[in-house]
C-alpha positions as CSV (number, residue, x, y, z in Angstrom):
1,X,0.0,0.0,0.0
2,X,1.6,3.4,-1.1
3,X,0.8,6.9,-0.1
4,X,1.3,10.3,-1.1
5,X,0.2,13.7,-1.1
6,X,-1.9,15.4,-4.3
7,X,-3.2,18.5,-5.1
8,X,-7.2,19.4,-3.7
9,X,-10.1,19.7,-5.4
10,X,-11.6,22.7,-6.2
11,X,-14.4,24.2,-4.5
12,X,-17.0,26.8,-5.6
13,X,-16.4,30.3,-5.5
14,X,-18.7,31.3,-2.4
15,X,-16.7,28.5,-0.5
16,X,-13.3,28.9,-1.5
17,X,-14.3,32.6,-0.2
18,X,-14.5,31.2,3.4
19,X,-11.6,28.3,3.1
20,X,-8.7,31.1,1.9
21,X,-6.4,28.5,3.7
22,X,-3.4,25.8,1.8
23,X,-5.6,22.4,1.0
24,X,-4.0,19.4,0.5
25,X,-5.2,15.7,0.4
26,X,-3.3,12.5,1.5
27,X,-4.1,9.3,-0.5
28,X,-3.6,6.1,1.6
29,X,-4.1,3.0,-0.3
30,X,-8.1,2.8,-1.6
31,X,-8.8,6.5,0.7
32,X,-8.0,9.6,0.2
33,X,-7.7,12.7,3.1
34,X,-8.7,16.3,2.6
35,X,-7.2,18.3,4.9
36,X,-6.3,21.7,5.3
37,X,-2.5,22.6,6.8
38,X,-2.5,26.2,7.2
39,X,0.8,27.8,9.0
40,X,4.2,27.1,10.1
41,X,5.0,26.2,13.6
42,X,3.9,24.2,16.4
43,X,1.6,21.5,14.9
44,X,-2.3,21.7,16.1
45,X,-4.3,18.7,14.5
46,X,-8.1,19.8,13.9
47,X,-10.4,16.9,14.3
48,X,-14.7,17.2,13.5
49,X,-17.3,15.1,14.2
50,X,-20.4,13.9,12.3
51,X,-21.9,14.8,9.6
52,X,-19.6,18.2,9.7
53,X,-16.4,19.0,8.0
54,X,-13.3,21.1,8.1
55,X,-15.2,23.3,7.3
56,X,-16.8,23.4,11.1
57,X,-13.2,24.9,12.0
58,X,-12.8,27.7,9.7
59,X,-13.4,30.6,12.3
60,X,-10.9,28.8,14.7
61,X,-8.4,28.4,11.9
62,X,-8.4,32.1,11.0
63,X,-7.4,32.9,14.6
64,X,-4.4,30.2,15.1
65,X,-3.2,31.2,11.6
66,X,-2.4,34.5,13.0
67,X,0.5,32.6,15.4
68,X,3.1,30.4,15.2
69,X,1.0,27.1,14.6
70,X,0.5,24.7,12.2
71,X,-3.0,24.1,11.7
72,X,-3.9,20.6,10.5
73,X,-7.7,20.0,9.8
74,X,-8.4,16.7,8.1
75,X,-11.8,15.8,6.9
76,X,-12.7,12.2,8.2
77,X,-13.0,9.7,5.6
78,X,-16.6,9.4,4.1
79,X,-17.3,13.5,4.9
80,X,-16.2,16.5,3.7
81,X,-14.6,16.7,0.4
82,X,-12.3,13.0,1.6
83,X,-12.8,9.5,-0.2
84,X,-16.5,8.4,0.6
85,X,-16.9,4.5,0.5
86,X,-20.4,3.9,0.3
87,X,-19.9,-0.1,2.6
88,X,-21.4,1.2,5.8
89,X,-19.4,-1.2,7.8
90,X,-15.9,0.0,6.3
91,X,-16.6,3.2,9.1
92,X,-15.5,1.8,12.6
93,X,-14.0,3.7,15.4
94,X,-10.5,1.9,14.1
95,X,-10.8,2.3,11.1
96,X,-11.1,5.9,11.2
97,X,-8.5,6.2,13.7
98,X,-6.0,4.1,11.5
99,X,-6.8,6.7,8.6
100,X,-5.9,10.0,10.8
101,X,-2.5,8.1,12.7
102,X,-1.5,7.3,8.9
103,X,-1.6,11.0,8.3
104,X,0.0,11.9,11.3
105,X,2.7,9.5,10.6
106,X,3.3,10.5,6.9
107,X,3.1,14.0,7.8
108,X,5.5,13.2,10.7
109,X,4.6,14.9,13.2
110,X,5.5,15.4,16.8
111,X,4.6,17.7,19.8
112,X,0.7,17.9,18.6
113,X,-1.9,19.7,20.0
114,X,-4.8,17.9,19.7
115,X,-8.5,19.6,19.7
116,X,-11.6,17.8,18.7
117,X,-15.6,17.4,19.3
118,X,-18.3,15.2,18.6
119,X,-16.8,11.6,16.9
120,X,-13.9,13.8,16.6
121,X,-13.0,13.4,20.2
122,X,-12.8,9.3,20.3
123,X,-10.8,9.0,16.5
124,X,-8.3,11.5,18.1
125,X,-8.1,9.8,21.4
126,X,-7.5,6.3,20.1
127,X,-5.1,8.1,17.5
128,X,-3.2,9.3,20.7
129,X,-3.7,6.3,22.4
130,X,-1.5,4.9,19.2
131,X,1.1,7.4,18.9
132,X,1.4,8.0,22.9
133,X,4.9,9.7,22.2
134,X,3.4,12.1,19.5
135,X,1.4,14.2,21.3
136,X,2.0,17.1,24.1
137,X,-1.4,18.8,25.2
138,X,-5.2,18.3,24.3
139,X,-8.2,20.4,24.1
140,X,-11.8,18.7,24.0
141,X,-15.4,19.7,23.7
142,X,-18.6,17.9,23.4
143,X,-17.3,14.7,23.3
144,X,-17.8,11.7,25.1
145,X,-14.1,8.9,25.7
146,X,-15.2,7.2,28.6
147,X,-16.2,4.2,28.8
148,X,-18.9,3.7,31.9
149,X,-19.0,0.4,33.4
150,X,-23.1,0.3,32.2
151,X,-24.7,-0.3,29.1
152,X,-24.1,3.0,26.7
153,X,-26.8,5.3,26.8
154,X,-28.0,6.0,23.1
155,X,-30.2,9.1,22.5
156,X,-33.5,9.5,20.2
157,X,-31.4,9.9,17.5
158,X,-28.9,6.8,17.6
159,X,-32.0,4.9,18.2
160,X,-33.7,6.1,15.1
161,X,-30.5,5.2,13.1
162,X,-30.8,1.5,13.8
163,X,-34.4,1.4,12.5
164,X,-34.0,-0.6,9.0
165,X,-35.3,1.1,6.2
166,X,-36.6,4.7,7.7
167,X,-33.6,5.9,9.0
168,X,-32.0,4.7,5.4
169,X,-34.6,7.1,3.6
170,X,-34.0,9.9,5.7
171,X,-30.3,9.7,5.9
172,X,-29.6,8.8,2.5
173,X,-32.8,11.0,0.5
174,X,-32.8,13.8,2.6
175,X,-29.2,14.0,3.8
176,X,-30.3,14.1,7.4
177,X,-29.6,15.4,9.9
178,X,-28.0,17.7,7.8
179,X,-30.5,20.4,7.4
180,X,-31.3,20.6,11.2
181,X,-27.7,21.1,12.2
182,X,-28.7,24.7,13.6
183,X,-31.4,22.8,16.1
184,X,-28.3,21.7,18.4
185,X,-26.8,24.9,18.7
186,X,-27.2,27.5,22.0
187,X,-27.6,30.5,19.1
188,X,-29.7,28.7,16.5
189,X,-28.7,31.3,13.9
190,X,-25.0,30.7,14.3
191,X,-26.0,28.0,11.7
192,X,-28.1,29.9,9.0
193,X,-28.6,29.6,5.5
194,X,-24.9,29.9,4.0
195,X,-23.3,27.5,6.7
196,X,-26.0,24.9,6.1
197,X,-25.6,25.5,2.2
198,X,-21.7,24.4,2.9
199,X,-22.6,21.6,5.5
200,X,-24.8,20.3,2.6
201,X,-21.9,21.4,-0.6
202,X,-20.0,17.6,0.2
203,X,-22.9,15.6,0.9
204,X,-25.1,16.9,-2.3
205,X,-25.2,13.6,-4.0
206,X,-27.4,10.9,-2.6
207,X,-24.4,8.2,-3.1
208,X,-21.7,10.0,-1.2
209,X,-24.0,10.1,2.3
210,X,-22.8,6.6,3.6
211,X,-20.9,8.0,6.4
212,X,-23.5,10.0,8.4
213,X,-25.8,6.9,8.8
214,X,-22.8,4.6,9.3
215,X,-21.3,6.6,12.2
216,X,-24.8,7.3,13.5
217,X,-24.7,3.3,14.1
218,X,-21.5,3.3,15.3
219,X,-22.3,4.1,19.0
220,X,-21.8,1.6,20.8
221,X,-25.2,-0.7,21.9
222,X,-23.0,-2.8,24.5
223,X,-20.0,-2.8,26.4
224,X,-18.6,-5.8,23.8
225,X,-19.4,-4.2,20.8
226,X,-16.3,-3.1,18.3
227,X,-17.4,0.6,19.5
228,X,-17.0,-0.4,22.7
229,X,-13.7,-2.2,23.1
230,X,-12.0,0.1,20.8
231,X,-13.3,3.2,23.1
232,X,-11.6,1.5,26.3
233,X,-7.7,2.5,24.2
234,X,-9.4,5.7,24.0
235,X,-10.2,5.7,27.7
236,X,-7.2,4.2,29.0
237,X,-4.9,7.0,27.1
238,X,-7.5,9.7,28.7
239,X,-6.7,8.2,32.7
240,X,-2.8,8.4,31.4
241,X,-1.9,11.1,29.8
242,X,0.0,14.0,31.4
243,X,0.1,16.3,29.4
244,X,-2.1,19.4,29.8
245,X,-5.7,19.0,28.7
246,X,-8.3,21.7,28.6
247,X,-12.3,20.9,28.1
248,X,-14.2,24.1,26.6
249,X,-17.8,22.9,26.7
250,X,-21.4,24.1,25.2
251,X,-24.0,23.9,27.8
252,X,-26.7,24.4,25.6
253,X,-26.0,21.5,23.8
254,X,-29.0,18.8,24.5
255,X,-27.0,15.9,22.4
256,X,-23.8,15.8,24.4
257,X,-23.8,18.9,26.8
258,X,-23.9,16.2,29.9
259,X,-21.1,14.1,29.0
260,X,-18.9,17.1,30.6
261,X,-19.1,15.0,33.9
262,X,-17.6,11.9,31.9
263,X,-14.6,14.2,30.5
264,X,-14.3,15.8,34.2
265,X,-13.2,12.2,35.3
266,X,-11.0,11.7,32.9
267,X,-9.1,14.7,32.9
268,X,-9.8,15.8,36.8
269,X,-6.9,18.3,36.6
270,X,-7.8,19.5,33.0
271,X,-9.0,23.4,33.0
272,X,-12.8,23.7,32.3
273,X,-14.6,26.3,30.3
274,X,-18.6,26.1,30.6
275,X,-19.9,28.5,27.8
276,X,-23.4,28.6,26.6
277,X,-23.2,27.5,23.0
278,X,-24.5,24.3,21.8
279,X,-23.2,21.0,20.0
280,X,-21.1,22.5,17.7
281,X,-18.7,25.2,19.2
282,X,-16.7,26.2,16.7
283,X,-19.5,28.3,15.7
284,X,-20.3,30.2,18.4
285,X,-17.4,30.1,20.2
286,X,-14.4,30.3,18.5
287,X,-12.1,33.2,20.6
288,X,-12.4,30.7,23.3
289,X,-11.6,27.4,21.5
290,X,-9.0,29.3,19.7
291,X,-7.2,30.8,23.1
292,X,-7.5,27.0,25.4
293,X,-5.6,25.6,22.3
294,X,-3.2,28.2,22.2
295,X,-2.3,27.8,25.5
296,X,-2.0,23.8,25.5
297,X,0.8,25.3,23.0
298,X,2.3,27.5,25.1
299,X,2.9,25.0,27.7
């Protein structure tokens, strides 16, 4: 299996207007990365969730860009302007951690400051988990890495994605839950009409929205599922790791604003930031995102 780096694909103009950063994509065997790596300096590695993209990180990016960092902001595999396989059970937890420690690696690169939300948060932790001597500090929000000694609990929505047939239809023919992103926010119009026109841009072909339903189904249903026992390396590197770690965390956030008391045991010595913004931060938040990663660097 080779790899190497290639030029990105283009983009249309009223979204290259709001990406003005260096795009590059790695290709890994049968997948291929979009990422942005913006900067020179300290590396920070940019990880989103579900159904977003780099894109999510945009405001966040224009504020490290003005320091010494390196910004790295892949999109995961199956979002975004990546590869998109359409075999829902190619997207596991390891799999998708595999992808983003094979770009680490053939980026090669050391001292990271990890930030990331949503799915974002267990891919990078079971990334760290991998490549333990990689990474220096680590910023998380909205996430959820441990693993409880109880059945998960899964949410109206994970329950709706198991349903056969339904949850296809809506997934796949109306690209959800793409359209109600802004329903998860604190500020509901920090997602209006332009960012949900570029949350939909990658996903605007019915074939390329695998990945949504896929990582819907991904949380886990018991403590021995895949999900599950992949999670624990995730959790294990959380109870471990000494380097600094801040949580920044949206209250408002009905999907994963109580996990903060999971993260909390995790990190008990990580620096918390309780703001009122919803599920996806970078939105409304960004100053403060921006400035708890900038001082992971720092230290």
């Amino acid at each position: 299996m080779t790899s190497e780096f290639l030029p990105p694909p283009s983009l249309p103009p009223w979204l290259e207007e709001q990406l003005p950063f260096n795009r590059r994509v790695f290709a890994d065997g049968d997948h291929r990365i979009h990422f942005i790596d913006e900067g020179e300096g300290a590396p920070v590695l940019l990880l989103h969730g579900n159904p977003v993209w780099s894109y999510l990180w945009r405001k966040v990016i224009r504020i490290l860009a003005r320091e010494n960092v390196r910004i790295i902001a892949p999109d995961l595999v199956g979002l975004g302007l990546s590869s998109k396989p359409r075999d829902l059970k190619i997207h596991t937890l390891d799999f998708h951690a595999n992808r983003i420690s094979a770009l680490v690696a053939a980026l090669d690169l050391h001292d990271i400051t990890i930030a990331a939300q949503d799915w974002g948060g267990p891919i990078i932790a079971v990334m760290a988990a991998r490549n333990r001597q990689r990474i220096r500090g680590a910023v998380f929000s909205n996430t959820a890495i441990r693993v409880s000694s109880r059945p998960p609990r899964r949410t109206a929505f994970h329950r709706f994605s198991h349903m056969p047939l339904v949850s296809d239809l809506l997934f796949r023919v109306f690209n959800f839950p793409v359209p109600f992103l802004h329903l998860s926010q604190g500020d509901r119009t920090s997602i209006g009409r332009s960012e949900r026109r570029a949350y939909r841009w990658p996903l605007r072909r019915i074939r390329d929205r695998t990945a949504p339903l896929a990582l819907a189904r991904q949380v886990g249903q018991s403590l021995d599922s895949p999900t599950m026992r992949t999670m624990r390396e995730a959790d294990h590197w959380a109870r471990s790791f000494a380097g600094p770690v801040r949580l920044v965390w949206g209250m408002r956030d009905w999907i994963l604003g109580r996990a903060l008391k999971g993260a909390k045991e995790l990190f008990p010595d990580a620096e918390v930031v309780e703001t009122d913004a919803g599920h996806f931060l970078q939105e409304e938040v960004p100053e403060e995102l921006a400035e708890a990663i900038l001082s992971q660097v720092s230290r």
